[in-house]
One Martini backbone bead per residue (centre of mass of N, CA, C, O) as a GRO file, in nm:
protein
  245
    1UNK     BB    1   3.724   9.408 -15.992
    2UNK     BB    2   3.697   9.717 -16.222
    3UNK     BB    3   3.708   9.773 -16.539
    4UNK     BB    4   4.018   9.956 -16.613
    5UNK     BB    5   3.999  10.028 -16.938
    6UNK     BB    6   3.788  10.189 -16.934
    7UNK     BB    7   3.604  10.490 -16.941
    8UNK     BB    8   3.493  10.662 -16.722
    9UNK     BB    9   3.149  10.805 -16.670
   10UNK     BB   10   3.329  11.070 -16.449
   11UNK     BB   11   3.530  11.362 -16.406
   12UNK     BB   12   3.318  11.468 -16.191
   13UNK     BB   13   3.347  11.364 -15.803
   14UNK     BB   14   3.114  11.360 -15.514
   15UNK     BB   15   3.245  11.226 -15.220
   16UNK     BB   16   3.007  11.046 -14.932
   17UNK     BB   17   3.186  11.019 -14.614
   18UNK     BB   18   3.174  10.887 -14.365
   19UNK     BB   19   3.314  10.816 -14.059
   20UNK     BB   20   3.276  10.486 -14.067
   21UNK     BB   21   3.488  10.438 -14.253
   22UNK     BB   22   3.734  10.538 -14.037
   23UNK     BB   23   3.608  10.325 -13.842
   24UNK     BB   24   3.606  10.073 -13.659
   25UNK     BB   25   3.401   9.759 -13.660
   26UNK     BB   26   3.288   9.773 -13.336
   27UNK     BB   27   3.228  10.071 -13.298
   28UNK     BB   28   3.445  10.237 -13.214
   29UNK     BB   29   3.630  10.525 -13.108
   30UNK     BB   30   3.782  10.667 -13.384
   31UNK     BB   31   4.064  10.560 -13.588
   32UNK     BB   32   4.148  10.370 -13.863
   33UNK     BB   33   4.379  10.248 -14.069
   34UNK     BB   34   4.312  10.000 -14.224
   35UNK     BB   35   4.046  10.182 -14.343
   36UNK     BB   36   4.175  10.420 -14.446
   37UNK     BB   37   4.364  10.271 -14.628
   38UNK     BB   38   4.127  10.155 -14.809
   39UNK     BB   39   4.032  10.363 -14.920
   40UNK     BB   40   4.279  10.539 -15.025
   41UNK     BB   41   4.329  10.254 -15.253
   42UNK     BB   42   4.050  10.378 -15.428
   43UNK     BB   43   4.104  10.659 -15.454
   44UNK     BB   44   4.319  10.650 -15.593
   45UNK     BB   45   4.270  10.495 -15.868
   46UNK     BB   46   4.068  10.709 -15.965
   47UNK     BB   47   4.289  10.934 -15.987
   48UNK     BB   48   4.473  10.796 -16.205
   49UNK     BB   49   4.245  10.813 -16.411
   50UNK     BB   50   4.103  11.079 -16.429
   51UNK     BB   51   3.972  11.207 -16.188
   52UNK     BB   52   3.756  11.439 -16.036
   53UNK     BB   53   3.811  11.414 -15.669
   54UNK     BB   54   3.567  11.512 -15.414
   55UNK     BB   55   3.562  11.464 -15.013
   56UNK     BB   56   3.326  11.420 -14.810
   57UNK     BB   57   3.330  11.427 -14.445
   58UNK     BB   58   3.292  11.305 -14.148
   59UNK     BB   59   3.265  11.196 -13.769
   60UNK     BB   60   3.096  10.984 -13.646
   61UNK     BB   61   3.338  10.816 -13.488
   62UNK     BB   62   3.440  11.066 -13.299
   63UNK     BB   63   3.127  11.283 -13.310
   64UNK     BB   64   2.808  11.388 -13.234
   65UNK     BB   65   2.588  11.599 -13.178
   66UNK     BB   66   2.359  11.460 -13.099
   67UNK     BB   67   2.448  11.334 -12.826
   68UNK     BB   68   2.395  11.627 -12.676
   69UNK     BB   69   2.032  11.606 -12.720
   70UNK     BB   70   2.060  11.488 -12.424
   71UNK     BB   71   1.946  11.663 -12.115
   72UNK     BB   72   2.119  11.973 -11.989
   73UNK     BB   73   2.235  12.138 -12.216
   74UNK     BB   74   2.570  12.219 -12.142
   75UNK     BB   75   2.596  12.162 -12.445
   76UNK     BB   76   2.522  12.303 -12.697
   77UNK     BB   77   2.419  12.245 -13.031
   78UNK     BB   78   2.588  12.447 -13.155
   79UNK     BB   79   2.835  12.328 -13.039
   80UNK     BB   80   2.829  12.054 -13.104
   81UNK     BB   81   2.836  12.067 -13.423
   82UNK     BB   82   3.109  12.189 -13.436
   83UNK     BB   83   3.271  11.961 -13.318
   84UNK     BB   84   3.197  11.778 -13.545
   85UNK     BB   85   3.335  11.971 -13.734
   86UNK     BB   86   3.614  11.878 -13.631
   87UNK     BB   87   3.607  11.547 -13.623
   88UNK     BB   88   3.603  11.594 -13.948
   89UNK     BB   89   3.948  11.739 -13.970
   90UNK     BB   90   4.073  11.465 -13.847
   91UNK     BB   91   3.960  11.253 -14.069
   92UNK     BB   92   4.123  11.418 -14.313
   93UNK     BB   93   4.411  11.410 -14.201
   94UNK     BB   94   4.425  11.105 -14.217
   95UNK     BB   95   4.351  11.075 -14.532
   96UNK     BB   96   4.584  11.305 -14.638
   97UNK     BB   97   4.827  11.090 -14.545
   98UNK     BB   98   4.764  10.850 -14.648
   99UNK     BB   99   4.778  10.933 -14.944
  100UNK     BB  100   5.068  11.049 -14.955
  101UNK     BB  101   5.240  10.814 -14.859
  102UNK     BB  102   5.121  10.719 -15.193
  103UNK     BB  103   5.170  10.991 -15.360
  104UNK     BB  104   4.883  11.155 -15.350
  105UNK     BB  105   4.774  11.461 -15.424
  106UNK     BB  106   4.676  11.645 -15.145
  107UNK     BB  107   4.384  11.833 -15.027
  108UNK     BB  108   4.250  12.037 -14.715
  109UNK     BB  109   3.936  12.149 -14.674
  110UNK     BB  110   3.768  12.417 -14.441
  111UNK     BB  111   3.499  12.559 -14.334
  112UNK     BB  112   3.699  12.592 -14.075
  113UNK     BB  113   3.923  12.830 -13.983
  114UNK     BB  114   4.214  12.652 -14.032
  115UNK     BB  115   4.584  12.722 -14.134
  116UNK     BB  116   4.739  12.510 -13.980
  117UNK     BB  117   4.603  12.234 -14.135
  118UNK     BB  118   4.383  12.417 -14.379
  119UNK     BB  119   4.228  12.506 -14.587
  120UNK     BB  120   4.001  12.703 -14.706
  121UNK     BB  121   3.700  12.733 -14.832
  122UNK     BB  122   3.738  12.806 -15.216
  123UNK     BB  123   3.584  12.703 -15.487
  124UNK     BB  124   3.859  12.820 -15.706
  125UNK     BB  125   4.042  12.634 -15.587
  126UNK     BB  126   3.925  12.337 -15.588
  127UNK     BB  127   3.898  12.354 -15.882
  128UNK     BB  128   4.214  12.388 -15.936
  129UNK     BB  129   4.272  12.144 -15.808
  130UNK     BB  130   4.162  11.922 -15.977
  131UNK     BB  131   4.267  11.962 -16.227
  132UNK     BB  132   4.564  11.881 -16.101
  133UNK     BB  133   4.483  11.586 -15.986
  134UNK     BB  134   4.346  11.637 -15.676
  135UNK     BB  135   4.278  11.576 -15.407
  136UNK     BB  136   3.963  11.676 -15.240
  137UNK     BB  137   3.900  11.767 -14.902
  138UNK     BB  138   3.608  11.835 -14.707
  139UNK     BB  139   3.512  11.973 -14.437
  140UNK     BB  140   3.329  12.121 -14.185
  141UNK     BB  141   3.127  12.088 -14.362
  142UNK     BB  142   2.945  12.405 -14.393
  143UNK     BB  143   3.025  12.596 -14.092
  144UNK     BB  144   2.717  12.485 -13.977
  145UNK     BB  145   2.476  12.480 -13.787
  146UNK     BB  146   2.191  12.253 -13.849
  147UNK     BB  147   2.294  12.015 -14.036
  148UNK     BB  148   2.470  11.816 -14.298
  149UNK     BB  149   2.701  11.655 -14.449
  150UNK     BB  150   2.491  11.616 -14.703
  151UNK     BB  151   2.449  11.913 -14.733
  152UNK     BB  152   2.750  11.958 -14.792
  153UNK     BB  153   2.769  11.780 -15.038
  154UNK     BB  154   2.526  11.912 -15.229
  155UNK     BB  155   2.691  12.185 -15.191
  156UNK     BB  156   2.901  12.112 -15.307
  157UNK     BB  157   2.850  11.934 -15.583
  158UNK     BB  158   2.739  12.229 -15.725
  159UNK     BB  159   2.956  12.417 -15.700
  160UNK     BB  160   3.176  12.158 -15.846
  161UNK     BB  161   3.048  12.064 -16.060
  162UNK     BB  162   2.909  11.791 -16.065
  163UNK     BB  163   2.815  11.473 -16.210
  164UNK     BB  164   2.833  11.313 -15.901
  165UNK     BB  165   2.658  11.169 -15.604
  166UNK     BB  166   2.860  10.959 -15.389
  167UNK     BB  167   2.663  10.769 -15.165
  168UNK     BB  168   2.820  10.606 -14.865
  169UNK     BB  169   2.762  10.296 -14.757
  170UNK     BB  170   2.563  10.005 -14.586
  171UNK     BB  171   2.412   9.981 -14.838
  172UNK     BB  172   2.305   9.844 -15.168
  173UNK     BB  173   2.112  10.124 -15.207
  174UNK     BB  174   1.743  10.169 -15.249
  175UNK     BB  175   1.462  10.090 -15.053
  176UNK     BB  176   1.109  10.028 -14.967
  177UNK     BB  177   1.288   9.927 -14.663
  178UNK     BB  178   1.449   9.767 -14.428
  179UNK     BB  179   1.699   9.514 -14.530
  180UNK     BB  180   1.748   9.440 -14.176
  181UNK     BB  181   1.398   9.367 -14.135
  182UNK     BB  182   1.362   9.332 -14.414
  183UNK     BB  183   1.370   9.068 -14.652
  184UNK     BB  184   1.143   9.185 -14.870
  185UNK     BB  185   1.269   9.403 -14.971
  186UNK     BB  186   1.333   9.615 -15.193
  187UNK     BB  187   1.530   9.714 -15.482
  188UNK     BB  188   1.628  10.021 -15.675
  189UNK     BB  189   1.811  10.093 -15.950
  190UNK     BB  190   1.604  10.318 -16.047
  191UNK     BB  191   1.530  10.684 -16.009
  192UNK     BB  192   1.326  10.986 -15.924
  193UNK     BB  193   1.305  11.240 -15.771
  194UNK     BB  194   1.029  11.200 -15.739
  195UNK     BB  195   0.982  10.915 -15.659
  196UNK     BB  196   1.095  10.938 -15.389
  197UNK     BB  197   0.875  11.135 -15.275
  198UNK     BB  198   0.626  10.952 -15.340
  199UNK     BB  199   0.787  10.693 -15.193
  200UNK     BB  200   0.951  10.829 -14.937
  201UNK     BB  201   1.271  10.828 -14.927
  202UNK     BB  202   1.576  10.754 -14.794
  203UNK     BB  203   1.839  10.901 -14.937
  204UNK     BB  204   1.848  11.148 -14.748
  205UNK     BB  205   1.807  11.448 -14.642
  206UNK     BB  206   1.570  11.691 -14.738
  207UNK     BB  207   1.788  11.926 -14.813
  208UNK     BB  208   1.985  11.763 -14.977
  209UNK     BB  209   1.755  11.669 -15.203
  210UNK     BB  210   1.675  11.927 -15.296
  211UNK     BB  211   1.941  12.065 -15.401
  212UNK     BB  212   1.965  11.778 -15.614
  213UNK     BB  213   1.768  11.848 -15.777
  214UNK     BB  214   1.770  12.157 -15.824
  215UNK     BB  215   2.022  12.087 -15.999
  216UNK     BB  216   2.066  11.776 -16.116
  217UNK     BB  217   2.214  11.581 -15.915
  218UNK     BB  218   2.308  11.286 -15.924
  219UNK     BB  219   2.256  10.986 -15.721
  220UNK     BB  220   2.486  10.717 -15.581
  221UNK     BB  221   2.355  10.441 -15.376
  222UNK     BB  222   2.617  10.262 -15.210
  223UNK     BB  223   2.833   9.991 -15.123
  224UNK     BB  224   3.178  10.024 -15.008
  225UNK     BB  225   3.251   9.764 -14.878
  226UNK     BB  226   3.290   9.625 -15.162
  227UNK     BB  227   3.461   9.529 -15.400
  228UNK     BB  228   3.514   9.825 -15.578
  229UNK     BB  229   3.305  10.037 -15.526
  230UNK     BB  230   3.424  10.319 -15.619
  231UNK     BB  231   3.543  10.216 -15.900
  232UNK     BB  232   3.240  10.114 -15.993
  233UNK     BB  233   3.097  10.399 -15.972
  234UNK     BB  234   3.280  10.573 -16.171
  235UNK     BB  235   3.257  10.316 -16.365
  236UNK     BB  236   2.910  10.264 -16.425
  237UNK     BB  237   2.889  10.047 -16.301
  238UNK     BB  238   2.683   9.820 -16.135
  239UNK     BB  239   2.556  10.029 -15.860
  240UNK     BB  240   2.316  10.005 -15.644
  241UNK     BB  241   2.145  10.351 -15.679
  242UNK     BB  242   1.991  10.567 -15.917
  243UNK     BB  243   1.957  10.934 -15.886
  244UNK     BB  244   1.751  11.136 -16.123
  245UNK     BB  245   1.571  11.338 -16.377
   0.00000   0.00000   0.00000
């Protein structure tokens, strides 16, 4: 676990959370309380810190828009993407229950407007959310369809000037080559926006990466699943690559 002595060295950080976060180990389609409540328990204590936390959550455990971009496209993609951005308001509500539960002030706004379960997404209301020490939790995508949620990410994370985009993996950095496919693959500590271009590196979607360039808002590649990866993320220790300015 990642030593909470020390002063984050981050104020106001958005993570960009997938849907396979809160879904079962053998990819099965669902919602795992066991992986929620993991997550949950570390998002808890970064909040504790005084750290200003915005979340913003995919679908893809319960549906990606992509599924139905083959075949006879009786659900055209833009219907597909909807329903994804649905699929990740699904995951908001569990992810904020799960947080009540454990006593943390905890709002979830959603960029499609359904204010029987959620918060329209506001951005001078989620910014005094964060000020109040609540999580926010941000759903729906961006609103529209044919983006991805690292787009949504990007967009959310400029506009509540946060200090850094925490983008949660199951890779442990940005490498050279893949991985899991090349045992030799190098792995990069840290990198700056050019570099990434020049070197082709898919750190997130091109339009994604394009925002937070010219925002400047540095990008933190890490594994979540390591033991108090997002704790050690928020307090600035080795983990990951980070890519920045």
């Amino acid at each position: 676990m990642p030593d909470t002595s020390d002063r984050p060295k981050y104020k106001r950080v958005l993570l960009k959370l997938s849907g396979e976060a809160l879904g079962f180990q053998d990819r099965k389609l669902g919602i795992s309380l066991d992986e929620t409540k993991a997550i949950a328990v570390q998002l808890a204590r970064v909040a504790a810190r005084g750290v200003q936390l915005a979340v913003v959550i995919g679908g893809g455990n319960l549906l990606r828009g992509a599924q139905f971009s083959a075949g006879d496209e009786r659900i055209k993609p833009a219907t597909a993407d909807y329903m994804g951005m649905l699929a990740t308001v699904m995951n908001g509500l569990a992810l904020q229950d799960t947080l009540e539960a454990m006593g943390v002030e905890t709002r979830l706004q959603s960029a499609v407007r359904m204010e029987t379960v959620a918060e329209p997404y506001i951005r001078r209301r989620a910014i005094r959310h964060l000020e109040k020490g609540r999580i926010v939790i941000l759903a729906g995508g961006t609103g529209n369809p044919f983006v991805t949620t690292d787009t949504a990410a990007a967009l959310r994370g400029t506009e509540l000037q946060a200090d850094v985009l925490l983008k949660a993996t199951k890779v442990d950095g940005v490498y050279n080559a893949d991985p899991v496919k090349n045992q030799y693959a190098e792995k990069f500590e840290k990198l700056t926006f050019d570099q990434v271009i020049q070197k082709q590196l898919g750190v997130m979607d091109i339009g994604a990466f394009e925002m937070c360039r010219l925002a400047k808002l540095p990008i933190l590649v890490f594994n979540y699943k390591q033991d108090g990866a997002i704790e050690k993320a928020v307090a600035g220790l080795p983990i990951g690559t980070i890519v920045s300015g």
